[in-house]
BAFI-3210 file (N, C-alpha, C; in Angstrom, 3 decimals, decimal comma, padded with zeros to 6 digits):
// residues 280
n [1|2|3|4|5|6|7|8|9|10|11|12|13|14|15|16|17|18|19|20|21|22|23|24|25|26|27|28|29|30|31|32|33|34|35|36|37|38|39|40|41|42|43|44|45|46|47|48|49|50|51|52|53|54|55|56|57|58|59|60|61|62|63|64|65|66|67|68|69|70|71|72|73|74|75|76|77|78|79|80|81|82|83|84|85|86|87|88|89|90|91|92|93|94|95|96|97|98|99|100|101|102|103|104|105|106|107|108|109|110|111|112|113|114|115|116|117|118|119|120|121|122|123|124|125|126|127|128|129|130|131|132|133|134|135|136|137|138|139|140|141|142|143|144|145|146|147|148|149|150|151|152|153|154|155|156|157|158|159|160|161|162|163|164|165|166|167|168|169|170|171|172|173|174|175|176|177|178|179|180|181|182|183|184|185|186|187|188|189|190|191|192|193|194|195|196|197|198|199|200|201|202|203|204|205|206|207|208|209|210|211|212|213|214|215|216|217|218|219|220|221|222|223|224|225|226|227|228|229|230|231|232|233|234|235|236|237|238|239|240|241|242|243|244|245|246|247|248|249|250|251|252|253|254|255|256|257|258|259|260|261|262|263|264|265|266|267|268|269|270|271|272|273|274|275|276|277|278|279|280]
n.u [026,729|028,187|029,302|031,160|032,884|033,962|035,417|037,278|038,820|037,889|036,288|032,768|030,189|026,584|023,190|020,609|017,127|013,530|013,974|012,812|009,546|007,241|005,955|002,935|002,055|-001,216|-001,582|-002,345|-000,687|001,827|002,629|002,665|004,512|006,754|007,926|009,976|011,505|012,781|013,859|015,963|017,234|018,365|019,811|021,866|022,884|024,073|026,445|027,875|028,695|030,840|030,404|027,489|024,750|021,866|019,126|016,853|015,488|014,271|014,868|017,244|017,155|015,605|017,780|019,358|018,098|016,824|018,524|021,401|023,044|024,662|023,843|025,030|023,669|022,621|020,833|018,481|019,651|018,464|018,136|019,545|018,558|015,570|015,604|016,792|014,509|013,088|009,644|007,290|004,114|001,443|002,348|001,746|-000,891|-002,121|-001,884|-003,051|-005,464|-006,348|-008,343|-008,799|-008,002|-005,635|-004,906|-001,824|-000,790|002,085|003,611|004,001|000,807|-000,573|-002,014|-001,328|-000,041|-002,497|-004,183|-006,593|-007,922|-007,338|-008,963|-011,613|-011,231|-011,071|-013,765|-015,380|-013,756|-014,621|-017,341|-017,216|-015,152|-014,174|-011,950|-009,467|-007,919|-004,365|-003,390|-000,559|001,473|002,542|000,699|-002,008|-005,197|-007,681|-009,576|-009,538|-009,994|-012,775|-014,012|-013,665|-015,968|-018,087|-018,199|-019,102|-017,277|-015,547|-015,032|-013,411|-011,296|-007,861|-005,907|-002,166|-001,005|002,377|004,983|007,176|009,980|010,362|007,308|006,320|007,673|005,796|003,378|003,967|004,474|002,155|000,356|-001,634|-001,049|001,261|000,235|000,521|-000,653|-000,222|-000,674|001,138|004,056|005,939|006,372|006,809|009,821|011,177|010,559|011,100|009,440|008,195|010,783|011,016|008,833|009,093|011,308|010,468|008,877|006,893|003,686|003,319|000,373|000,572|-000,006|001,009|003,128|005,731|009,281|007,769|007,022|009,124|010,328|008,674|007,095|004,843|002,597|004,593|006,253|004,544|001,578|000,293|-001,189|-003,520|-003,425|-005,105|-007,024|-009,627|-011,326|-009,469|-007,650|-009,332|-009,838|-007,169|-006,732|-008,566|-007,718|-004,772|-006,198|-007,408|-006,467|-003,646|-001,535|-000,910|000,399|002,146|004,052|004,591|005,320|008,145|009,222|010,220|011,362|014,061|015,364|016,292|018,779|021,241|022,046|024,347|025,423|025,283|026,644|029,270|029,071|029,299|031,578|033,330|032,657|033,245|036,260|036,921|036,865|038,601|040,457|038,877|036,422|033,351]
n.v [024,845|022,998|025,043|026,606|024,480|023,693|025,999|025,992|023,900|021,270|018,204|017,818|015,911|015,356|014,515|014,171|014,660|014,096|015,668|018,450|018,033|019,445|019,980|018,953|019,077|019,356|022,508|024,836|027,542|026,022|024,689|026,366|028,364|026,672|024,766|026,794|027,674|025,026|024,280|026,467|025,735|023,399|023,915|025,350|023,445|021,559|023,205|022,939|020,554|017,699|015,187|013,681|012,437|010,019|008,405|007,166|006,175|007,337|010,211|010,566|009,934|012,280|013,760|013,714|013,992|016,647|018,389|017,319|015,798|013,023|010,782|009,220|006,170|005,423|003,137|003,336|000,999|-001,490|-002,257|-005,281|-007,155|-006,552|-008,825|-011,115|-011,403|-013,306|-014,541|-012,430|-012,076|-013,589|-012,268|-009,493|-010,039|-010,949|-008,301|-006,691|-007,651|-008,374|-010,495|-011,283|-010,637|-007,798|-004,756|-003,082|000,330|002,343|004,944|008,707|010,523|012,142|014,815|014,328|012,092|010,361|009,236|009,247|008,522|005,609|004,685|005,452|003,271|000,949|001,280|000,497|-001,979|-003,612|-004,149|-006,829|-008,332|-008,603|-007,155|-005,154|-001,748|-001,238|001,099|002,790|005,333|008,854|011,760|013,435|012,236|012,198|013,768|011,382|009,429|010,229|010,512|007,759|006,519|008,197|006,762|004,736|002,720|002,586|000,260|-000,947|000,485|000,458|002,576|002,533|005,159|005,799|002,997|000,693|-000,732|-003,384|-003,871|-002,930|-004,609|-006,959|-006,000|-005,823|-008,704|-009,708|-008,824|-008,545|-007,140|-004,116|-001,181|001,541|005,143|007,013|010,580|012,237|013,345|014,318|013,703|011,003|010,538|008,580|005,471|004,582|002,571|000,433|-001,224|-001,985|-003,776|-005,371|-006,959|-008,073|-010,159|-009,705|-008,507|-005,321|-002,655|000,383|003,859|004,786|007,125|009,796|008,170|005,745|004,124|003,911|001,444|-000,301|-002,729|-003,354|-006,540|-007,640|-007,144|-005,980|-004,028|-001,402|001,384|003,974|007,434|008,972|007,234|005,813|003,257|001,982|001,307|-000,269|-002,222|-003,615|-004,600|-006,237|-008,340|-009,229|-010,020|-012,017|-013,594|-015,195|-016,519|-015,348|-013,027|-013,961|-014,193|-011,819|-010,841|-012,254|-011,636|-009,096|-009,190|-009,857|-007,768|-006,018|-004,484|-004,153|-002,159|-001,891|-002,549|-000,593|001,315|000,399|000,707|003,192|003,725|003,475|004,622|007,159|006,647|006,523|008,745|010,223|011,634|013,416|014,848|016,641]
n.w [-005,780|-007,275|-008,914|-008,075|-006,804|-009,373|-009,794|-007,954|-009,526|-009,171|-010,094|-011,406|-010,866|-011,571|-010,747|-013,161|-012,888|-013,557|-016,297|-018,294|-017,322|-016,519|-018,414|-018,308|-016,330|-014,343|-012,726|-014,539|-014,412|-013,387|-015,311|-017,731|-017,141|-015,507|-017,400|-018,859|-016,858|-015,956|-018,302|-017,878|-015,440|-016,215|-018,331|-017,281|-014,878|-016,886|-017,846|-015,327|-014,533|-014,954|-015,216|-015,927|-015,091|-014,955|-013,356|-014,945|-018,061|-019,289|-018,839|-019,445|-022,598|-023,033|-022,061|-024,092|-026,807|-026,631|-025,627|-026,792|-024,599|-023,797|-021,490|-018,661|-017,622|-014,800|-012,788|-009,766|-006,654|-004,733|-001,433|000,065|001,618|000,545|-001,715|-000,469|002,024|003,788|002,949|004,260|004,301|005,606|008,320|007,566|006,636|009,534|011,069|010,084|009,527|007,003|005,058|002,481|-001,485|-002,167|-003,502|-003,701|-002,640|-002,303|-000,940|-001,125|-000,034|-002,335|-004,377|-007,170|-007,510|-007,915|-006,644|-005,810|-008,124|-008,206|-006,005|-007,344|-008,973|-007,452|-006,910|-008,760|-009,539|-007,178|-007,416|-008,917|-007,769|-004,545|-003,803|-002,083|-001,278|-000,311|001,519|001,481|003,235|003,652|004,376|003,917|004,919|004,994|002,197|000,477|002,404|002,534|000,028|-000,842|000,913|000,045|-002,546|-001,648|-000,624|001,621|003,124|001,388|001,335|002,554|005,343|006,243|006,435|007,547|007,560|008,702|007,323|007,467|007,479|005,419|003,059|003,602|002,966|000,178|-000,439|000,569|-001,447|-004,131|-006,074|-006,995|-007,432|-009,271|-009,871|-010,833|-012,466|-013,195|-015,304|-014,149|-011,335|-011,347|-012,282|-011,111|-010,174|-007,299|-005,634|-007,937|-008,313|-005,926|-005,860|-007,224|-006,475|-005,043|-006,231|-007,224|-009,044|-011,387|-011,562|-012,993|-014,313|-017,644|-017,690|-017,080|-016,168|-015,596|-018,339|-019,508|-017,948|-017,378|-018,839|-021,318|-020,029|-020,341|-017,681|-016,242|-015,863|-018,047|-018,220|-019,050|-018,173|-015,218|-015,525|-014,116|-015,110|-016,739|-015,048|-013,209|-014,457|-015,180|-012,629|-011,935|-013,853|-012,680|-010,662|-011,306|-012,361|-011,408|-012,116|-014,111|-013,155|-012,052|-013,312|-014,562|-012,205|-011,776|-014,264|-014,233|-011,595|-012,375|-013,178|-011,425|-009,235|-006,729|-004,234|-003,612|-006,008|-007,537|-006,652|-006,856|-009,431|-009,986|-008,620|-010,453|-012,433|-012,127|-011,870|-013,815|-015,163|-014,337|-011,204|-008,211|-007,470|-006,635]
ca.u [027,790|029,028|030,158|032,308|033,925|034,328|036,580|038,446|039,379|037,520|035,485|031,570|028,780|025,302|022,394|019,313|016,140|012,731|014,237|012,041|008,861|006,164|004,506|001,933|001,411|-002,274|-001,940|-002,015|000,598|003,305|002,591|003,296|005,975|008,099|009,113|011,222|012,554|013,530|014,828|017,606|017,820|018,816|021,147|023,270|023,201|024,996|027,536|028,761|029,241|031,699|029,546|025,921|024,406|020,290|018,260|015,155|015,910|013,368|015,584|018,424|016,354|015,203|018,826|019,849|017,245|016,725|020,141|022,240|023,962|024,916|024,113|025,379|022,799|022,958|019,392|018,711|018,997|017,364|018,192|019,754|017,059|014,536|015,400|016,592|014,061|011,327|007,944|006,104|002,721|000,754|002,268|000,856|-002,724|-002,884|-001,855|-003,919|-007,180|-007,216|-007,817|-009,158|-007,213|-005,603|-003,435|-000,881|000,007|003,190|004,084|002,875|-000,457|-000,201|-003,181|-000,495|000,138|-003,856|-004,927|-008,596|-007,690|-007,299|-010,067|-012,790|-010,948|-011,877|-015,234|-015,481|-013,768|-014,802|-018,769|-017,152|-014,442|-013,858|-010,362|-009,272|-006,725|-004,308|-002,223|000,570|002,653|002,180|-000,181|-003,852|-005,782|-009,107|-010,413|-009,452|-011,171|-013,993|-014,165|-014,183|-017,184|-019,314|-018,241|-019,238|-016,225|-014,864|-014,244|-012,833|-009,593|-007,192|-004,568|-001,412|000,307|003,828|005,497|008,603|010,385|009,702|005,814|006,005|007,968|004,821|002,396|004,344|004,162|000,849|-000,395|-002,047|000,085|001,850|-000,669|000,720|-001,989|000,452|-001,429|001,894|005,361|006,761|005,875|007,746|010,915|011,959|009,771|011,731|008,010|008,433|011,997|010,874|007,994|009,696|012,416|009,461|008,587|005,225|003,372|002,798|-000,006|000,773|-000,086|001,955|003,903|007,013|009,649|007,024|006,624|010,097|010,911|007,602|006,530|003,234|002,458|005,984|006,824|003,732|000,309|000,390|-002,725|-003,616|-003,280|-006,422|-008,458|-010,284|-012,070|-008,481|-006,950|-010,149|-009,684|-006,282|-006,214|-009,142|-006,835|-004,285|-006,868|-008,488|-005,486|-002,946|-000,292|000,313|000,962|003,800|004,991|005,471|007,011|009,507|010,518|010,433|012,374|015,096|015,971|016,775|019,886|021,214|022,570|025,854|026,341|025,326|027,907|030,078|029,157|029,012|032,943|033,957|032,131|033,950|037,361|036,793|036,989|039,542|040,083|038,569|035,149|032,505]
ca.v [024,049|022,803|025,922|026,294|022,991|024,172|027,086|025,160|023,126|019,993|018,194|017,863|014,985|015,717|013,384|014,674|014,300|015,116|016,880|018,538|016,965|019,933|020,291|018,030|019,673|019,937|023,625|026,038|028,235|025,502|024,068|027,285|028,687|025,580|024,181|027,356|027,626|024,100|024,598|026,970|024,980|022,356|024,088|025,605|022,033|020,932|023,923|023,386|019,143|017,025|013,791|014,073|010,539|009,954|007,433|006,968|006,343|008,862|011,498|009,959|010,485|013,643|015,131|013,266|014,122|017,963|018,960|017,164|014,979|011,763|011,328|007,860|005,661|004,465|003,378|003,332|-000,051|-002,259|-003,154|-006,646|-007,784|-006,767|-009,693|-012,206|-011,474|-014,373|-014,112|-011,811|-011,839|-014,055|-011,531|-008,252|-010,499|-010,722|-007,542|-005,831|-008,195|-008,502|-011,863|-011,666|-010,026|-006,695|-004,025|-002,014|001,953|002,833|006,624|010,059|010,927|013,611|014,269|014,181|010,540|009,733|008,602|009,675|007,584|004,566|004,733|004,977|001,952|000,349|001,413|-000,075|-003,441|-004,329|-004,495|-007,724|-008,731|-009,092|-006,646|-004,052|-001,044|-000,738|002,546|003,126|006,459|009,773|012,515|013,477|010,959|013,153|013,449|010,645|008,541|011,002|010,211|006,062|006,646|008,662|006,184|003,374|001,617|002,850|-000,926|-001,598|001,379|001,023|003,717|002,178|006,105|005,565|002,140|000,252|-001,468|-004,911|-004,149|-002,832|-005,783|-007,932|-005,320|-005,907|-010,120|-010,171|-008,066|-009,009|-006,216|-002,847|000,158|003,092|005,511|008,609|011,465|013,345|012,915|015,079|012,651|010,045|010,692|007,273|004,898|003,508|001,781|-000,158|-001,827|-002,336|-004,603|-006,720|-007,676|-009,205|-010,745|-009,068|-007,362|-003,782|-001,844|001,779|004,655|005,409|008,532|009,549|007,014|004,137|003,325|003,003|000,643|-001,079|-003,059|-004,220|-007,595|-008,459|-007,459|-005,647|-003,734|000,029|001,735|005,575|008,442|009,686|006,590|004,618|001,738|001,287|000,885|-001,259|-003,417|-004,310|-004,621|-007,417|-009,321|-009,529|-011,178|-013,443|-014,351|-014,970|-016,988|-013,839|-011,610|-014,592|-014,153|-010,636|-009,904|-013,272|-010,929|-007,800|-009,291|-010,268|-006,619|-005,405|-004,343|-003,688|-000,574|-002,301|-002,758|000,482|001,766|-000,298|001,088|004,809|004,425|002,330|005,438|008,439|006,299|006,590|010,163|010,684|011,915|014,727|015,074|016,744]
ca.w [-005,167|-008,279|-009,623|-006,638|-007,166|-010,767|-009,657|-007,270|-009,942|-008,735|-011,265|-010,526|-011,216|-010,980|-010,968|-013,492|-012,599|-014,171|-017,017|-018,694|-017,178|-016,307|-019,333|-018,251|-014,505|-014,044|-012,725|-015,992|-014,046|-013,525|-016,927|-018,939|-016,441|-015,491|-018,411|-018,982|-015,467|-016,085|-019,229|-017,627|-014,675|-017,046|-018,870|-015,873|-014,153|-017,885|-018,285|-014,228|-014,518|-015,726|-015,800|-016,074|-014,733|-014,798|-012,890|-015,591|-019,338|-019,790|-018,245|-020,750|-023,983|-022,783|-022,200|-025,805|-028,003|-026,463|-025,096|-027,381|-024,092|-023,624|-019,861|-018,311|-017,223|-013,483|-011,855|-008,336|-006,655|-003,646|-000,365|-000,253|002,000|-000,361|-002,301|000,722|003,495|003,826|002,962|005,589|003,847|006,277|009,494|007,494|006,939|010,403|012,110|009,438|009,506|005,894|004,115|000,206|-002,715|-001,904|-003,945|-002,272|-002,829|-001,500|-001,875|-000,263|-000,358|-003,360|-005,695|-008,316|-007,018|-008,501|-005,092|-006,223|-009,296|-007,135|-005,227|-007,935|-009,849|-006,721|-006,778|-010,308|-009,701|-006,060|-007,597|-009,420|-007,219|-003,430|-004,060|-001,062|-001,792|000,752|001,123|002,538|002,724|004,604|003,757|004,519|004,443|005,192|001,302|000,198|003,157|002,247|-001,405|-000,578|001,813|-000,829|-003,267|-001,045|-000,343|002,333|003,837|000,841|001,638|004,085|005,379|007,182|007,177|007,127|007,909|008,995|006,157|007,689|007,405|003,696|002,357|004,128|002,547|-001,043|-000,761|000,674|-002,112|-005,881|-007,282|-006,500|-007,922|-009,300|-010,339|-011,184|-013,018|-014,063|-015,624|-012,560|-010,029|-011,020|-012,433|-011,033|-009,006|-006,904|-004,981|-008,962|-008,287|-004,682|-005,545|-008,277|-005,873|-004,007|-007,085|-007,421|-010,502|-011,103|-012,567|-013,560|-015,233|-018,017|-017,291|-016,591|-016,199|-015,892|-019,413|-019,879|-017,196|-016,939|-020,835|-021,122|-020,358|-020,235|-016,605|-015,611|-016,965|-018,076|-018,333|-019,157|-016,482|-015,026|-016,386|-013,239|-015,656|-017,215|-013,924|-012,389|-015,765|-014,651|-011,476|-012,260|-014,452|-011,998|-009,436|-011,939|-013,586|-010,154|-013,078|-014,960|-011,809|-010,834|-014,358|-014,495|-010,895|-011,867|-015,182|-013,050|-010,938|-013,207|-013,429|-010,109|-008,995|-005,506|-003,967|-003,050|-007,236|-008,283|-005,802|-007,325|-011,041|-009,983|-008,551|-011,815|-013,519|-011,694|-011,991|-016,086|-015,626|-013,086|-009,403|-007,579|-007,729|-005,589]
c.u [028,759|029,624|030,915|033,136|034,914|035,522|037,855|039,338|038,973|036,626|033,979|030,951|027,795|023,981|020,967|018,092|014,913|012,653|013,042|010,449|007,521|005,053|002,983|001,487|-000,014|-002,680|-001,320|-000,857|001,899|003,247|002,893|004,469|006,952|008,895|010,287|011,752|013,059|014,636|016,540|018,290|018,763|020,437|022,478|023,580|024,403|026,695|028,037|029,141|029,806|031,301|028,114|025,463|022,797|020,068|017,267|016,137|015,205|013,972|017,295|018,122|015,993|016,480|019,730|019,465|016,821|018,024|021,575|023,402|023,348|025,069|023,981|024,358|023,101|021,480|019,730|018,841|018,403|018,585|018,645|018,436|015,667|014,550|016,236|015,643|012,943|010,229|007,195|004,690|001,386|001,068|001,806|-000,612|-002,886|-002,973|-002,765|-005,250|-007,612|-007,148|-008,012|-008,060|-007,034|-004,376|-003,083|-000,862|001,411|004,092|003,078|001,596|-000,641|-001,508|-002,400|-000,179|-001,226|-004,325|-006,447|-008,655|-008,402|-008,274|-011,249|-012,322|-011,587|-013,022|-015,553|-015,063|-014,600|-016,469|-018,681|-016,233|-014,330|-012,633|-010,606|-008,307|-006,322|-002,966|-001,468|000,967|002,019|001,367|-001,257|-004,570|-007,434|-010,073|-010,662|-010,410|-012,909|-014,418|-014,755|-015,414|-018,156|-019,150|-019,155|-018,342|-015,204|-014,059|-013,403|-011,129|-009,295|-005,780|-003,946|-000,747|001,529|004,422|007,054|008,896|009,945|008,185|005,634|006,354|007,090|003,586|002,614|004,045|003,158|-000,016|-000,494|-000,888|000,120|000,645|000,082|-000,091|-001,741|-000,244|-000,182|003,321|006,220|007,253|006,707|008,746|011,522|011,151|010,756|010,572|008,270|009,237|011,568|009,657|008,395|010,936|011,750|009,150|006,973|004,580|003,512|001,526|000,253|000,507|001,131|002,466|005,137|007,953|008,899|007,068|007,961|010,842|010,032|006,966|005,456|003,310|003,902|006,316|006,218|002,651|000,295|-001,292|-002,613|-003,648|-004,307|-007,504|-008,767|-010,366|-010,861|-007,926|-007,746|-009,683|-008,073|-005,667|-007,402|-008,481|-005,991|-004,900|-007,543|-007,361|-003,976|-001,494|000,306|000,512|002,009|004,272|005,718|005,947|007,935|010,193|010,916|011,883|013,931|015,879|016,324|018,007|019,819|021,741|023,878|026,593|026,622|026,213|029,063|030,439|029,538|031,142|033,817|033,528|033,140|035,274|037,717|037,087|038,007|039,137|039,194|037,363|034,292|031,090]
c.v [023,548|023,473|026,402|025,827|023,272|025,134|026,823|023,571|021,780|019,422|017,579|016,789|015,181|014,919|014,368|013,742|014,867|016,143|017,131|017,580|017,926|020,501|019,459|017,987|019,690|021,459|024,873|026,592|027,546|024,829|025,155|027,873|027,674|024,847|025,320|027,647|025,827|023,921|025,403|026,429|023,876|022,432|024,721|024,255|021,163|021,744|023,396|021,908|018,537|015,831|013,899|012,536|011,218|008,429|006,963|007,322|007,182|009,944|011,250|010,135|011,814|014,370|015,016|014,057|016,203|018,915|018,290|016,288|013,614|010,998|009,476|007,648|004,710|004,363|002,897|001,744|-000,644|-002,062|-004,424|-007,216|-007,807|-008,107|-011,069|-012,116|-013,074|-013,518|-013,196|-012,192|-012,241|-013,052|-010,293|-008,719|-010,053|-009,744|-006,684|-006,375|-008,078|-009,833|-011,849|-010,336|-008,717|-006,121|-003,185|-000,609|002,115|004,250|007,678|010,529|012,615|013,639|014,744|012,413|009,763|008,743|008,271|008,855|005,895|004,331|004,757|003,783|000,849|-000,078|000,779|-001,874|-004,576|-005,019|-006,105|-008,619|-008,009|-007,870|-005,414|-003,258|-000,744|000,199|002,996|004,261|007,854|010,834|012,424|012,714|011,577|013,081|012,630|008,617|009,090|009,953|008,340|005,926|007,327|007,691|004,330|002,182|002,063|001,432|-001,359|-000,720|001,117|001,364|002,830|003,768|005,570|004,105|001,649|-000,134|-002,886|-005,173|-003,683|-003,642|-006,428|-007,663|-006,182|-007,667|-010,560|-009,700|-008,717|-008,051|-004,756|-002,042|001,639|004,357|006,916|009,262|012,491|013,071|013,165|014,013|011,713|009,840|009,152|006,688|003,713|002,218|000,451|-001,356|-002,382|-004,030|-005,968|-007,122|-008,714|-010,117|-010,719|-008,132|-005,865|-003,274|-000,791|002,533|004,810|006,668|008,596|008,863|006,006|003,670|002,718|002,103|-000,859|-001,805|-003,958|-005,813|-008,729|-008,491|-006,567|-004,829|-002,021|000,216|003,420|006,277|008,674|008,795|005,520|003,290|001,346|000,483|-000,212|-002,938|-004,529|-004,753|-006,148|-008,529|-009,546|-010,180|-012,001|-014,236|-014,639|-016,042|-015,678|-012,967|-012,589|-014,318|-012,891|-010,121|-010,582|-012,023|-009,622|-008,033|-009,860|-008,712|-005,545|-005,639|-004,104|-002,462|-000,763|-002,285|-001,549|001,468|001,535|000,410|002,858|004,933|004,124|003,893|006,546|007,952|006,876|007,944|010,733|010,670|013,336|015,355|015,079|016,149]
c.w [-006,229|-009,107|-009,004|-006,591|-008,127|-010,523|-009,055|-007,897|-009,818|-009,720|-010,600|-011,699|-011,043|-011,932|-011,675|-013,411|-013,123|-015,397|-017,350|-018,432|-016,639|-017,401|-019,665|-017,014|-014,714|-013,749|-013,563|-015,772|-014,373|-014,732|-017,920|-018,360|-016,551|-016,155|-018,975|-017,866|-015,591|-016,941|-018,803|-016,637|-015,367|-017,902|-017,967|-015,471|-015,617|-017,993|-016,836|-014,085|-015,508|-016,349|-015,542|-015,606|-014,965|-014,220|-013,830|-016,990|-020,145|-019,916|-019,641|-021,937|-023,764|-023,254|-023,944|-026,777|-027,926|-026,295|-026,026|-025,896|-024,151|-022,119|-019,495|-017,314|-016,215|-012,880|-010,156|-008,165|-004,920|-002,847|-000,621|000,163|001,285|-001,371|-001,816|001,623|003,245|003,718|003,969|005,360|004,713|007,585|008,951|007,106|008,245|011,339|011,268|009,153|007,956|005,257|002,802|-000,183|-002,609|-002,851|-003,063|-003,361|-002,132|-002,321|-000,630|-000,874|-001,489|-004,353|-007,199|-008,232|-008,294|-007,460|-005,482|-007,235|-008,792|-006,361|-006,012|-009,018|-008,950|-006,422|-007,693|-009,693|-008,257|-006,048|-008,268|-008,490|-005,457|-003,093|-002,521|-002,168|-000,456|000,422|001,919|002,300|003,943|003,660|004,576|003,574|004,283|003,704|000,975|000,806|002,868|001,019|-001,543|000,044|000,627|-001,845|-003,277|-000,766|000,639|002,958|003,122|000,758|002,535|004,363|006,060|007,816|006,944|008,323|007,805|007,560|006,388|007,348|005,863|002,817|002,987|003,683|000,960|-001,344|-000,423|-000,230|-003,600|-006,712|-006,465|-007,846|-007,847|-010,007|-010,872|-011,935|-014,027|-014,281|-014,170|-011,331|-010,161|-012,222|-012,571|-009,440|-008,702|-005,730|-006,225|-008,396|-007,210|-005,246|-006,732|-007,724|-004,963|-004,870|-007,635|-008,446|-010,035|-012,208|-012,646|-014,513|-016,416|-018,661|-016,806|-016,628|-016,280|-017,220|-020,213|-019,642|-017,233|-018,414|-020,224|-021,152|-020,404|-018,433|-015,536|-016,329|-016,761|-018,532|-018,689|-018,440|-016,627|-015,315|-015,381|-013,432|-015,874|-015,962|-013,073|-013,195|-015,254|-013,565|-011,153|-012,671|-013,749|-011,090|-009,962|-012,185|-012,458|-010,937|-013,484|-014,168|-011,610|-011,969|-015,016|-013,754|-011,587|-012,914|-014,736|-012,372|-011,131|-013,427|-012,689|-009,366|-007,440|-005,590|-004,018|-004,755|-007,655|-007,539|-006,362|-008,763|-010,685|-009,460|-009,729|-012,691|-013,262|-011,994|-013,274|-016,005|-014,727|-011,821|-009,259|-007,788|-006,573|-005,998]
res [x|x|x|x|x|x|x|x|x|x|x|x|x|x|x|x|x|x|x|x|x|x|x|x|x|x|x|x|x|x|x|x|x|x|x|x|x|x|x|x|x|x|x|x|x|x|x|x|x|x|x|x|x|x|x|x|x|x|x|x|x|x|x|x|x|x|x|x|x|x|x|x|x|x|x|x|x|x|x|x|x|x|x|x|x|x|x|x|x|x|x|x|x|x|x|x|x|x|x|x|x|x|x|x|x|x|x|x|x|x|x|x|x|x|x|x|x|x|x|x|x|x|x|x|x|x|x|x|x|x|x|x|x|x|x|x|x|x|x|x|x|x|x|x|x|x|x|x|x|x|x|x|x|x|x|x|x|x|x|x|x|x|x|x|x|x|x|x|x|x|x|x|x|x|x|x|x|x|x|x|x|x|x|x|x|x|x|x|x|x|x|x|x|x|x|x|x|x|x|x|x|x|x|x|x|x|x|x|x|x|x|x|x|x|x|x|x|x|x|x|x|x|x|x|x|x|x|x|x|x|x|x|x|x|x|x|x|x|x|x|x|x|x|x|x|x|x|x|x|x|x|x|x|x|x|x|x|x|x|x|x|x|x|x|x|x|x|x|x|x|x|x|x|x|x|x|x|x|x|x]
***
């Protein structure tokens, strides 16, 4: 499409994502293949745009430090309401019957996600603590309910499937902390689940991979942990329910760094202006 534009004289923007980000796939194939089908993807997507933008400062060092660009840094942002609505937290206790200390998931059921991750961290912390995991998002739920049941904690998972927005901001403030349990750079490019839960004003733990580690600083505005590592992830998902000060102290700085949609709208026409008219 953008080499199209290109001919017709029109000048083109295009948002990178993931650059370079499968050499850390789990399946051998797309781990020795995809990084050179990315690679050329990468470099066509540079020769046919005029402004290069990225979401993830990952994706910004990437196209710097490999490609030699300079790709303008716009991140996604919120919903207003995400950071006016009232509290829900007490109406998703009670339509969901849960009362003690619960983390949230929010995302598709992917075993690139680290669902299975999540679920034996559980198994690990719930022998000390009281904690649920509750998971929101779409996918098959089938192993995963499996896996909690042989583990013995099945009471301690529970699926919502895919929800309104009103019931996931009620998931996000009734919750100890947002759980991201990612396994692979791929995956998350740019969590926008992250931004979502620090507009609530709520921690995060996460793997760090991908964008997470460059959005997310330890201890400053939420807790990184290693991909693939259960105990790490049980470990901190403990400290967040022992410690219910330093979860308000890293959503509050979290939430110091969330933008809306309405600005970055704002920045993205301020950006295209800089470069002229006529852009597909």
């Amino acid at each position: 499409m953008n080499e199209k534009a290109k001919k017709l004289g029109a000048k083109a923007a295009i948002h990178f994502m993931a650059v370079d980000a499968l050499d850390d796939h789990p399946n051998p194939l797309v781990r020795s293949l995809g990084p050179l089908y990315g690679r050329q993807a990468a470099l066509r997507a540079i020769r046919s745009s005029d402004v290069k933008l990225v979401k993830s400062l990952r994706d910004k060092e990437v196209l710097k430090s490999r490609y030699g660009i300079d790709a303008a840094y716009v991140p996604d942002g919120v919903d207003e309401r995400l950071l006016t609505a009232p509290n829900k937290a007490e109406e998703f206790r009670s339509r969901h019957n849960i009362d003690g200390p619960f983390v949230v998931y929010v995302g598709r059921l992917h075993r690139l996600k680290g669902i299975d991750v999540l679920i034996k961290a559980i198994s690990m912390a719930a022998g000390e603590e009281p904690i649920t995991a509750v998971i929101i998002g779409p996918g098959d739920q089938r192993p995963y309910r499996e896996l909690a049941d042989r583990l013995g904690v099945g009471r301690n998972v529970a699926f919502t499937g895919f929800v309104s927005e009103e019931v996931k901001i009620g998931a996000l403030d009734a919750s100890t902390a947002l759980v991201l349990p990612s396994v692979s750079n791929y995956v998350e490019a740019f969590s926008l689940a992250i931004t979502e839960v620090w507009a609530r004003g709520k921690p995060v733990a996460a793997s760090a991979v991908g964008e997470v580690p460059y959005g997310v600083r330890h201890m400053v505005n939420g807790l990184l942990v290693p991909p693939g590592n259960p105990k790490a992830l049980a470990d901190a998902m403990l400290q967040l329910v022992r410690d219910r000060k330093l979860g308000e102290r890293l959503g509050a700085e979290g939430r110091e760094g969330v933008t809306t949609r309405g600005k970055v709208i704002e920045e993205l026409l301020k950006l295209y202006a800089s470069y002229g008219s006529g852009y597909s």
